[in-house]
N, C-alpha and C positions, 0 to 999 in steps of 0.2 A: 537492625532489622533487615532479612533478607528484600530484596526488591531493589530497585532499578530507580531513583530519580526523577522525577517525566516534567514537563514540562508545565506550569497553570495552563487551566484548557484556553483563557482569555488571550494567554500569549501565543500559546502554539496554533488556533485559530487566526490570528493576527499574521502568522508565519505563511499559514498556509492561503492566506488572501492573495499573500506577495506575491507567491508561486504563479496566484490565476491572475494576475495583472501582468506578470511575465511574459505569460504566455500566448496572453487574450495582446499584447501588441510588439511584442520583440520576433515572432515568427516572420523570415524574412519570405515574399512571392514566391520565390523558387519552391518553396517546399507547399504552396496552396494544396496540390494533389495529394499530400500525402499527410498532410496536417492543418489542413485548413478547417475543419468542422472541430477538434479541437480545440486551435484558436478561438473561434467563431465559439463554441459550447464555454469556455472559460469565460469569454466577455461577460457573457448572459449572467455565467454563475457567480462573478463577479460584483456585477449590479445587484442581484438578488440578497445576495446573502453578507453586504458590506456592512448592514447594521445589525445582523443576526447573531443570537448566541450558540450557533453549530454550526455546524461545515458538512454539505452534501454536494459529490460531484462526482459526473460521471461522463465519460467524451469514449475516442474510439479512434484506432490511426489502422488504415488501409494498409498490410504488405504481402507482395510477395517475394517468396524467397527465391535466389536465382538456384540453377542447381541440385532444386529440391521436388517433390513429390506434394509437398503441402503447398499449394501455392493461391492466391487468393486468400490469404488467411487475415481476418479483423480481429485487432487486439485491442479488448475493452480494458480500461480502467477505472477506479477512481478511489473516492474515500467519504468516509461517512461518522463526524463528529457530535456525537449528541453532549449536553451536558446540562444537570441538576445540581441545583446549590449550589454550583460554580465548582464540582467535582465531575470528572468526566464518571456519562453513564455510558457510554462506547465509542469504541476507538477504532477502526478497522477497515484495512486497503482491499480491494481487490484485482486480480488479472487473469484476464479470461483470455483464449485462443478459441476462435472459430473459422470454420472452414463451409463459407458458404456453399459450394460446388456439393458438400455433401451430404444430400438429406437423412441417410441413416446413423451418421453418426457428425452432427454439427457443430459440437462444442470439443476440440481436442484436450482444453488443459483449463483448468480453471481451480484459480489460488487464494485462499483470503490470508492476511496480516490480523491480527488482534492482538489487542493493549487489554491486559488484564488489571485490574486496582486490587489495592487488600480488600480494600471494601465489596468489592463485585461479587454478588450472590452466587456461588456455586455450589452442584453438588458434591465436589470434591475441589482440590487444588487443581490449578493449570499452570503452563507458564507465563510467567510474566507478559512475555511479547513471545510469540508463536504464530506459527504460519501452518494452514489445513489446508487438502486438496478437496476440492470440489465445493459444497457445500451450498445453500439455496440460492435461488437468482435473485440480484436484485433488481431492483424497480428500473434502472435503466438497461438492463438484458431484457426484460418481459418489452419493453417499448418498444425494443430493436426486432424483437416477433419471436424470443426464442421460448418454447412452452418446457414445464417441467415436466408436462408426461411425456415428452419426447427425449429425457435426460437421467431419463431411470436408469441407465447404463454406467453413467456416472456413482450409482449411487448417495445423494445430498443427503439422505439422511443419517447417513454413517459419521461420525464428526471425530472419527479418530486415525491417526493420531494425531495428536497436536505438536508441533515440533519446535521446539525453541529456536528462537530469530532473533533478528535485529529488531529495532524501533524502525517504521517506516511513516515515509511524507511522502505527500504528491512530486515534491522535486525529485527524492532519493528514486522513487517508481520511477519517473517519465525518463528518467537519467538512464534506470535499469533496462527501460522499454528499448530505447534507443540504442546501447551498448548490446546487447543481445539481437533483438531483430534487425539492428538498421546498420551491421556494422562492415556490409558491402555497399551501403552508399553512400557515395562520395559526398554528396551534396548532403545528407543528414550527419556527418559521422565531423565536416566542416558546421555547420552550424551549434551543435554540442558541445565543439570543441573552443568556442570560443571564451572570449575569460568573461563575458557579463553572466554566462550561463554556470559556470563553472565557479564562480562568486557562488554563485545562489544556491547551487548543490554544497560546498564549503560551509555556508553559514549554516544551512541545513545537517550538516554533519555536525559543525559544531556543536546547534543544540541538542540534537538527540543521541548521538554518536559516539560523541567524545565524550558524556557523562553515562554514557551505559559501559563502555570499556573501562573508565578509570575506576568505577564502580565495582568492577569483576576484577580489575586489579587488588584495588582495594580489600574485596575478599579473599583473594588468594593469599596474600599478604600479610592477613590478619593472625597476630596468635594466638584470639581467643578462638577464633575459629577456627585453627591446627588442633588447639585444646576438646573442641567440641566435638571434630571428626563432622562437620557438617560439610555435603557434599553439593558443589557448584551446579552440579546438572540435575540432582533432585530433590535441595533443599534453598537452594539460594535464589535459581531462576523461579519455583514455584508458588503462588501468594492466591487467594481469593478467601474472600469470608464463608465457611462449608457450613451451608444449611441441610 
């Protein structure tokens, strides 16, 4: 069967607790300025959600870039795991860029990750795991004051296209957040680099990571499916039940 693996929602919830116990006490003073409301938001979500069956979470880290015209810029994350009968009903990251300096156009880049199942009602296929630009705010953007009729420029209702991706975690994000925006400072670029951090991204690879490659290996490799002419990019990544 085409598709990818995934993890029971029980364990991969379990995974992504780790991450915010990580993060809510491994964050060393130095970086309070620049990631401390993070910290601090992980605690919380933390306690909240240790005996729950989903996973919601959303924080926010301060940068500006040196050398650049965008500066002042907050980059929101997080992730949002619902699930029934012990089947995920959704799965999906976000990463938002804004530029508060600028009231005509506040939001520069805003990305979601989605976990698609065979089961997930759609009106057509999609892919498995796919990442979309823009798309509606969630509940921790509206708190932070951002309105959707000031992001009609964006377009959110447009939900195409969907572009095939990787599987994504709160580790694999915070890791990407870091490598991308924080990778002139010194003191962020040390603390990432350490091996408690760098464990925890690893095992995080391991489970989502290392079964969606071997998976695509797997398919390439297959002879019944040289025999079928079934195609990696629009038959093997694509799964939903089309109502």
């Amino acid at each position: 069967m085409p598709g990818i693996k995934f993890p029971p929602p029980d364990k991969f919830i379990k995974n992504e607790l780790k991450t915010l116990d990580f993060l809510a006490t491994n964050l060393p003073h130095y970086l309070n300025d620049k990631f401390g409301q993070l910290a601090r938001d992980a605690h919380n979500a933390s306690q909240v959600l240790r005996n729950r069956n989903s996973f919601n979470f959303e924080s926010f880290v301060d940068c500006a870039l040196p050398k650049s015209k965008y500066k002042n810029l907050t980059i929101h994350f997080g992730g949002n795991i619902s699930v029934e009968d012990k089947a995920y009903e959704k799965a999906t990251y976000s990463l938002s860029v804004s530029q508060s300096c600028d009231e005509m156009y506040p939001m520069l880049r805003r990305f979601h990750f989605d976990y698609i199942t065979h089961a997930t009602r759609v009106g057509r296929k999609h892919p498995q795991f796919h990442m979309q630009y823009s798309g509606k705010l969630s509940e921790g953007l509206k708190s932070s004051g951002f309105d959707e009729a000031k992001l009609v420029y964006m377009m959110p209702e447009f939900d195409l296209p969907r572009i095939s991706s990787v599987p994504m975690t709160l580790a694999l994000l915070t890791n990407l957040i870091a490598k991308e925006f924080f990778y002139w400072d010194i003191e962020v670029v040390k603390f990432f680099s350490r091996s408690e951090w760098k464990k925890l991204v690893k095992q995080n690879e391991d489970l989502v990571l290392t079964p969606f490659y071997q998976r695509i290996s797997d398919f390439i490799g297959s002879t019944d499916n040289k025999e079928k002419s079934e195609l990696l990019t629009t038959d093997f990544f694509y799964v939903g039940k089309v109502v």
